[in-house]
C-alpha positions in Angstrom: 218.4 47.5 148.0 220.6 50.7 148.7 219.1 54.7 148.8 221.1 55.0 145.9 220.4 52.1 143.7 217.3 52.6 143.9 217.4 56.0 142.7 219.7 55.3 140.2 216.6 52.8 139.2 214.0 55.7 139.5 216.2 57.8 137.0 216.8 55.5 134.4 213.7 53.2 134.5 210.0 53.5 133.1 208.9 53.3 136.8 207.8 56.7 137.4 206.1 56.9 134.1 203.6 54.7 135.6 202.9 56.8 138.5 202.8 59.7 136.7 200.4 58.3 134.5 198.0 57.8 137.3 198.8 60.8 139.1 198.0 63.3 135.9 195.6 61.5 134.6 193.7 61.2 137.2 193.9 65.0 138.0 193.7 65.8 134.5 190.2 63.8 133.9 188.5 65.1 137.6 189.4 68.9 137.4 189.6 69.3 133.8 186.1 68.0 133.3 183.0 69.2 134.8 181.5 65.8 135.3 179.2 64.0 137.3 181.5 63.2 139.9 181.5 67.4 140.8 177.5 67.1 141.4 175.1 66.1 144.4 175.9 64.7 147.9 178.2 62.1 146.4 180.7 63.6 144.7 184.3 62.8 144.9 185.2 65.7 147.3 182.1 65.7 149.3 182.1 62.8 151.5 184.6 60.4 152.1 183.5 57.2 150.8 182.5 58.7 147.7 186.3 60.2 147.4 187.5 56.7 147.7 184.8 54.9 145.6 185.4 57.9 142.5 188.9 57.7 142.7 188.7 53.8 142.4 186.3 53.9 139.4 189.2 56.0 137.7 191.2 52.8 137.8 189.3 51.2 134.8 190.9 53.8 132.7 194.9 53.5 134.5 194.4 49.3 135.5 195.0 47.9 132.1 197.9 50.9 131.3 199.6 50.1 134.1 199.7 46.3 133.2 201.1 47.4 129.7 203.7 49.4 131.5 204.7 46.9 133.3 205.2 44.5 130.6 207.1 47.3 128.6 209.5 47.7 132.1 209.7 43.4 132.3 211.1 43.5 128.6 214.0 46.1 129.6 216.3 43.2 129.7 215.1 41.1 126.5 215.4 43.9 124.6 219.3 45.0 125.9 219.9 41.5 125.4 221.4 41.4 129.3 218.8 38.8 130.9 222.0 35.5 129.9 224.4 38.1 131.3 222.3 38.4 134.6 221.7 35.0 134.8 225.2 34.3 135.4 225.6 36.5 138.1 226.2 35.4 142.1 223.5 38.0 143.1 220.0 36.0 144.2 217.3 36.5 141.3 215.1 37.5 143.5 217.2 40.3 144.7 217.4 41.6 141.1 213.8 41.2 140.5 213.2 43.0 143.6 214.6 46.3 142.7 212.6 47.0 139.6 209.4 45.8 141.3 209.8 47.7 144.3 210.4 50.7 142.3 207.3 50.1 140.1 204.8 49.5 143.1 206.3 52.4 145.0 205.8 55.2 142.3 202.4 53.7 141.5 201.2 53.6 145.2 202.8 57.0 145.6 201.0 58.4 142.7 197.6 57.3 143.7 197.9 58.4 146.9 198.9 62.1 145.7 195.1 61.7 144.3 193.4 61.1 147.1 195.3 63.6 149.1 194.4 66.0 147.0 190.6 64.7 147.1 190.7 64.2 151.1 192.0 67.6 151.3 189.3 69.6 149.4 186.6 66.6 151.5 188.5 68.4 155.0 187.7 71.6 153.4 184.2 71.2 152.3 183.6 70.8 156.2 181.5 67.6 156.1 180.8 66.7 160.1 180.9 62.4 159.1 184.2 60.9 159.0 184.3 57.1 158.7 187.2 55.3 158.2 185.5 52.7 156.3 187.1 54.4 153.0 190.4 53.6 153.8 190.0 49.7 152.8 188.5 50.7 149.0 191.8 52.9 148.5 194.0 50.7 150.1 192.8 47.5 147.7 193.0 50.4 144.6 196.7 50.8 145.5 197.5 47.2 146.0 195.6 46.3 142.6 198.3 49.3 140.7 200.9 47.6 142.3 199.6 43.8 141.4 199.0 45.0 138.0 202.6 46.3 137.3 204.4 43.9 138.6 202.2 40.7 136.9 202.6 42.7 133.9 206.4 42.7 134.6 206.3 39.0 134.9 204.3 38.2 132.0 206.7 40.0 129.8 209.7 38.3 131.3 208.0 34.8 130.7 207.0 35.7 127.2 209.5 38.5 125.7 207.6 39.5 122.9 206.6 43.1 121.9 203.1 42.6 121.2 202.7 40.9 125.2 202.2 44.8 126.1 199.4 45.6 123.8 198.1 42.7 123.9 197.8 42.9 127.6 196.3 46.3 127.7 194.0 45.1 125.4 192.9 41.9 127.0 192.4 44.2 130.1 190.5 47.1 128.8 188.2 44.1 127.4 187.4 42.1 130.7 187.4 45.4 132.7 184.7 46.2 130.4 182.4 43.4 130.8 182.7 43.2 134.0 181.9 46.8 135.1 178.9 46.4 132.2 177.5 43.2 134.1 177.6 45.2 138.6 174.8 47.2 137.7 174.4 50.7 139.5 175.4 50.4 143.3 172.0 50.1 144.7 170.5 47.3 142.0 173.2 45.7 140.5 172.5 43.9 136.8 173.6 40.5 138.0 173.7 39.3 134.2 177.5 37.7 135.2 178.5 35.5 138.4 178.9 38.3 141.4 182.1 36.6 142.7 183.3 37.1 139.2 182.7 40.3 138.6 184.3 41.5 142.1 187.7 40.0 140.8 188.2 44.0 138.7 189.6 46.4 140.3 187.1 48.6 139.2 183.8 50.0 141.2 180.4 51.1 139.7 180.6 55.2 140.0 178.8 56.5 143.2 175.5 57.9 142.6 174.4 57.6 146.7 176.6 58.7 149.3 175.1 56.1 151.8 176.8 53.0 149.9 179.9 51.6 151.0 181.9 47.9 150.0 181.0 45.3 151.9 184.3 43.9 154.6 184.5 40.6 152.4 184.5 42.5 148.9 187.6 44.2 150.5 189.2 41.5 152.0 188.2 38.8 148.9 190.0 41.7 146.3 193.3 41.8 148.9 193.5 38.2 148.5 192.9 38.2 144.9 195.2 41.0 143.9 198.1 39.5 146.3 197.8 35.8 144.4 198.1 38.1 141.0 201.3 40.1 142.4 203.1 37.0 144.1 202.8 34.8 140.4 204.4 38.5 138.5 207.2 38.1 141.3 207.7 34.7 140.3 207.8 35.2 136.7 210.4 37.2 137.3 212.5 35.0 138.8 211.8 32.0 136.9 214.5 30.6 135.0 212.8 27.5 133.9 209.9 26.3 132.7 209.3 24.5 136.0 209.3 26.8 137.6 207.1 29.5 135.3 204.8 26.8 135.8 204.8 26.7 139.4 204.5 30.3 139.5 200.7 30.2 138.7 200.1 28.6 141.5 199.6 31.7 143.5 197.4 33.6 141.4 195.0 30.3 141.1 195.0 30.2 145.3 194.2 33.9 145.6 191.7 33.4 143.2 190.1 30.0 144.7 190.2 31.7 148.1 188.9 35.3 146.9 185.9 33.2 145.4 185.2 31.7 148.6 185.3 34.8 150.6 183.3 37.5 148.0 179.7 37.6 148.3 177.6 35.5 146.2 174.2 38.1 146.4 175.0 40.8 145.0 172.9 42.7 146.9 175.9 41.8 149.6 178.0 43.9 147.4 177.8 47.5 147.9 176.1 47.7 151.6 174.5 51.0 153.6 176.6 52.2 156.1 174.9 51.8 158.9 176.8 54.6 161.0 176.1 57.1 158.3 172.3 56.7 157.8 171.4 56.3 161.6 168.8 58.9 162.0 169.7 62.4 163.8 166.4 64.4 164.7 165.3 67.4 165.8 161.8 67.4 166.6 159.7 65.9 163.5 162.7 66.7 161.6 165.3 63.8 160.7 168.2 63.7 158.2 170.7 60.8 158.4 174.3 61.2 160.5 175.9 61.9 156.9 174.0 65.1 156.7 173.9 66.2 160.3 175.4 69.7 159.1 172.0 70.3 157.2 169.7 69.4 160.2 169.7 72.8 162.5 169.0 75.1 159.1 166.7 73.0 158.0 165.1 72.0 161.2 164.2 76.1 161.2 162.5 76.2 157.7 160.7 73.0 158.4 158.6 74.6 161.3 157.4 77.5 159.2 157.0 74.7 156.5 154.9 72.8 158.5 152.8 75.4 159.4 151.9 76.6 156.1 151.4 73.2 155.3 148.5 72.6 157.9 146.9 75.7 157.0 146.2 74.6 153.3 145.6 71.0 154.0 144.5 71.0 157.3 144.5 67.1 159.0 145.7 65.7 155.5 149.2 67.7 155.9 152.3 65.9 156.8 153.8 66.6 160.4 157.1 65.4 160.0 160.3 66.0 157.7 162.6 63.3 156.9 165.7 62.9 154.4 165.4 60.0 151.9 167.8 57.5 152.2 165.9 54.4 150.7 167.7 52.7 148.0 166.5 52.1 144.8 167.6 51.5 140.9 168.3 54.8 138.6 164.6 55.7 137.6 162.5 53.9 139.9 159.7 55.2 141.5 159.9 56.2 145.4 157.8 55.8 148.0 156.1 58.8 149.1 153.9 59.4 152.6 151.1 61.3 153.2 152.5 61.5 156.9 156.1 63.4 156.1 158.1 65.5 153.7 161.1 63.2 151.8 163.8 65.4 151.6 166.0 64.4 148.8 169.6 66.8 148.9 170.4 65.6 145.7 167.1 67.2 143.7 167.3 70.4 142.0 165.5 72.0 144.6 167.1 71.2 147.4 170.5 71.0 146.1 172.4 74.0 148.1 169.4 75.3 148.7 169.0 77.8 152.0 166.7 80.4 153.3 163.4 81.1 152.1 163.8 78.7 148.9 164.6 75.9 151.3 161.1 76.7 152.7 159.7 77.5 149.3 161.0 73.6 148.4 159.5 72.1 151.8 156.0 73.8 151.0 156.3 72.6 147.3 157.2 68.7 148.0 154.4 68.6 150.8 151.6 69.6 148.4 153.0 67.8 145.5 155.0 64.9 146.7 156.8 63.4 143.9 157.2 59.7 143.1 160.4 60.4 140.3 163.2 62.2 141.9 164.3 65.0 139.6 168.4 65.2 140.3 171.8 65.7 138.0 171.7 61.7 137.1 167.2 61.0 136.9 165.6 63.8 134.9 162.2 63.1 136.3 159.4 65.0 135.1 159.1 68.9 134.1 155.8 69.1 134.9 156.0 68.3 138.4 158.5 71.0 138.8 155.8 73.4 136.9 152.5 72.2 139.3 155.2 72.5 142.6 155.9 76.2 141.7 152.4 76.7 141.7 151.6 75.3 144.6 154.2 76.8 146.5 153.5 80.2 145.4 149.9 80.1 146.4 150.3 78.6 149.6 152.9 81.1 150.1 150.9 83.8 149.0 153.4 85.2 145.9 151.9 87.2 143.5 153.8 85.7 140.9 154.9 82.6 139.9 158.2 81.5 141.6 159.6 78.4 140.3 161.2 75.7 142.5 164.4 75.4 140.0 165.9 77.1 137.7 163.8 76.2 134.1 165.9 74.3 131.6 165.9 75.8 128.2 165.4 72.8 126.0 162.5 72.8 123.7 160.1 70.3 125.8 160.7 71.8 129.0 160.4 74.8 127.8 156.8 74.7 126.5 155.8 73.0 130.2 157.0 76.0 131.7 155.4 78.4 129.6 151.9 76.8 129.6 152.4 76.8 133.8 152.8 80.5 133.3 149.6 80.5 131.5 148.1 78.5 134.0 149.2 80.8 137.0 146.7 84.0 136.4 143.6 81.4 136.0 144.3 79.6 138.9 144.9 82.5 140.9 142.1 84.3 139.4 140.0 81.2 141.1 137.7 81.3 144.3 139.6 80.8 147.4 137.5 77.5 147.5 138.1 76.2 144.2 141.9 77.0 144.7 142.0 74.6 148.1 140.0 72.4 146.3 142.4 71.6 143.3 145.2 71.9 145.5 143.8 69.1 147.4 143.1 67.1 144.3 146.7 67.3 143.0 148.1 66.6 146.8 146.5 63.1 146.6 147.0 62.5 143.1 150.7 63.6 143.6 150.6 60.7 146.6 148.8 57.9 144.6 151.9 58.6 141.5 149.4 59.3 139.1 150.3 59.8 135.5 147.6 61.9 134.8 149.2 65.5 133.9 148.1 68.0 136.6 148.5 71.4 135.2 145.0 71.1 133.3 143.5 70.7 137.1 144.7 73.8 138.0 143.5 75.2 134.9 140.3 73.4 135.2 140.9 72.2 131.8 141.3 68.5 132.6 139.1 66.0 130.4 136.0 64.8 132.5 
C-alpha cells in the first residue's frame, strides 16, 4: 500500500467521513454545550483521567455510527457491482481488503486523537500539578474499539450485502450500548443488575462524577483483547470468499471474547478502582488534601489556621483540629461520614468550588460548625437549609453584621423561601444573649454531626417544637 493509493483511497472513499464524524461531533457536543462534563474537579479538561474517561463516554454516541459507516464503506463494491470483477484478480484479497481498512481505522484513530489533543491541551493549561499516565490505556482501548467497530462493520456488510445491514447495525448497537451503560451503575456503586464481565464488553464508560476513579489494568487489557477478536473476524469477512471460510472467520471474535471474559473482573466493585498515587495524602500540618489536589494545599493550608482558630473560640474542646479533603467513595445521594475531630473539605461543593480568600475561610468556619452529612455539588442538590443554618453560623462566629451566605442563593421557588425565612432568622438570633447564641450554635454543631433531619433554622430562632 503506496503514499499514493492510499490517498487516492482517502479522496474517493467514505473513510474520512467517519473520522470527521467523531472529530466534530465530539467537539461540537463538549464546547457547544455547557454540560456537566465543564463542572467540578472532574471535568473533562481538569484532570487527566477524567479527559480520558469523558472523551470515552462520548463513544456511546459515535460507536454504533461508526459500525454503520463501516458497513455503508464494506458495501462500496456490492453496490458498483465490482466484488466478481476483484475476485478474479492476481492481487492477494487480503491486500485489497487491507487498503480500505487501513484507511478506515487510520482516519478514525486520527480523529479521536485530534479530541483528546484538544482536551490534554486545555488539562496542560489548567496547570493541574498530577500527571499520571494511567489515562493513556482508556484512550488507547477507545481508539482501538473505533477502529474494531469500522472495520467489523466493513465485514459484516461484505458477508451480508444488503442495504438495511447498516441500519440495522446501528441500531442493534445503539440498543446493547444502551443496556449495558443502564446496568454499570455510577463509577463508585455500580447497579450490577447485568453480569460485570458482560457489561465491560461496550466500549462505553459510566461519565466521571469523581476525579479519584480510574479502570482497573484488567478492564483495559480484557477490552484490548475483546475489541482485537471483533477487528480480526471484520478483516476476515472481508476476505472471505466462501462460506467456509465466513464461518471460520468468527472464530476470532468468539476467542477474544472467551478470553476477555476470563480476564475482566467479576466484582464490580473491581471495575472502576481509586488511584492509589492520586489520593495518597499530602499535608501540611493538620491540613491534608489528596496528591490530585496538591495545588490547593498551601492556600488553603493558610485559611485553615485562621479557621481553626475561630473554630476553637466558639466551640472550645468540641472543635475540630484538623482539615482534611474528602475522598471517600460513595453512591450519588448517599449520606457521608462526618467527624467531630476534622473539617471534610469537599472541592466539588458550592462552597468550595473555586473558592479563595476570605470565602474559603468563611466555608471552613461554616462546615466546622455545621458539618453536613449530604454533599451539596453540580450533580447531588443536597439540602437548602443547610446552606441557610451554615451562613448563619459563619457570620456570627465571624462577627458580620449581616448575613453572608456560603453560596450564591438559587432562585427557584423552594429555595427561595428557605433563604428568606434565614433572613428572618438572622436579626433574632443575633439579637440573642451571647450565651444563648453559643448555646444553639452548639446544639446545631452536634445535631449537624449526628445527620439529624430535624430542620435547624427554628433552633436558631428558638421556634423549634418542644
Amino acid at each position: 500500500m503506496n503514499a499514493r493509493v492510499l490517498r487516492t483511497e482517502l479522496r474517493r472513499s467514505a473513510a474520512p467521513w467517519a473520522g470527521l464524524l467523531v472529530l466534530g461531533g465530539s467537539l461540537a457536543v463538549l464546547f457547544a454545550i455547557d454540560g456537566i462534563w465543564w463542572r467540578g474537579t472532574a471535568g473533562w479538561t481538569a484532570q487527566w483521567t477524567s479527559l480520558a474517561m469523558w472523551t470515552r463516554w462520548l463513544l456511546g454516541f459515535w460507536w454504533p455510527l461508526v459500525i454503520g459507516v463501516g458497513a455503508l464503506y464494506g458495501l462500496r463494491d456490492a453496490r458498483s457491482g465490482t466484488a466478481e470483477l476483484f475476485g478474479t484478480v492476481p492481487k492477494p484479497a487480503w491486500r485489497r481488503a487491507a487498503l480500505p481498512a487501513g484507511a478506515a481505522a487510520g482516519t478514525l484513530t486520527a480523529g479521536f486523537g485530534l479530541v483528546v489533543a484538544a482536551g490534554a491541551v486545555q488539562v496542560a493549561a489548567g496547570g493541574t500539578a498530577y500527571w499520571t499516565p494511567g489515562w493513556l490505556p482508556i484512550s488507547l482501548v477507545a481508539a482501538l474499539a473505533l477502529a474494531a467497530g469500522a472495520v467489523f462493520g466493513m465485514g459484516v456488510a461484505r458477508a451480508v450485502p444488503s442495504v438495511l445491514t447498516p441500519p440495522a447495525l446501528v441500531v442493534l448497537c445503539l440498543l446493547t450500548a444502551d443496556m449495558l451503560l443502564r446496568s454499570s451503575g455510577d463509577g463508585a456503586v455500580p447497579r450490577g443488575t447485568a453480569p460485570n464481565r458482560l457489561v465491560l464488553l461496550s466500549v462505553v464508560t459510566v461519565d466521571p462524577r469523581e476525579a479519584l476513579l480510574t479502570l482497573a489494568g484488567r478492564v483495559h487489557l480484557g477490552q484490548a483483547l475483546w475489541f482485537l477478536g471483533l477487528a480480526a473476524t471484520g478483516f476476515a469477512l472481508l476476505v472471505a470468499a466462501t462460506r467456509r471460510a465466513r464461518l471460520l472467520a468468527v472464530v476470532p471474535v468468539l476467542a477474544g471474547a472467551a478470553l476477555a471474559l476470563a480476564v475482566l473482573p467479576g466484582d464490580p466493585l473491581r471495575t472502576y478502582v481509586t488511584d492509589s498515587a492520586a489520593a495518597r495524602p499530602v499535608c501540611d500540618g493538620p491540613v491534608c488534601v489528596t496528591a490530585l489536589n496538591r495545588a490547593r494545599l498551601p492556600e488553603l493550608s493558610a485559611r485553615s489556621a485562621e479557621a481553626l482558630r475561630v473554630l476553637d473560640g466558639v466551640l472550645g474542646e468540641r472543635a475540630p483540629r484538623a482539615v482534611t479533603e474528602d475522598s471517600a467513595l460513595r453512591a450519588l445521594g448517599d449520606l457521608r461520614q462526618v467527624s467531630a475531630g476534622a473539617v471534610l473539605v469537599d472541592f466539588d461543593e458550592r462552597e468550595f468550588a473555586g473558592a479563595s480568600g476570605q470565602d474559603l475561610t468563611r466555608a471552613l468556619v461554616a462546615q466546622g460548625l455545621v458539618p453536613t452529612c449530604r454533599a451539596r455539588t453540580d450533580r447531588e442538590g443536597g439540602l437548602v437549609e443547610d446552606a441557610a443554618v451554615q451562613s448563619i453560623a459563619a457570620s456570627w462566629a465571624l462577627g458580620d453584621s449581616a448575613l453572608v451566605p456560603v453560596e450564591t442563593p438559587s432562585s427557584n421557588g423552594y429555595d427561595r423561601q428557605v433563604w428568606e425565612e434565614a433572613r428572618a432568622v438572622w436579626p433574632v438570633f443575633a439579637a440573642l444573649p451571647p450565651a444563648e447564641q453559643r448555646a444553639r450554635i452548639t446544639a446545631v454543631h452536634e445535631a449537624a454531626l449526628s445527620c439529624s433531619t430535624k430542620r435547624q433554622l427554628p433552633v436558631l430562632a428558638g421556634s423549634e417544637t418542644r
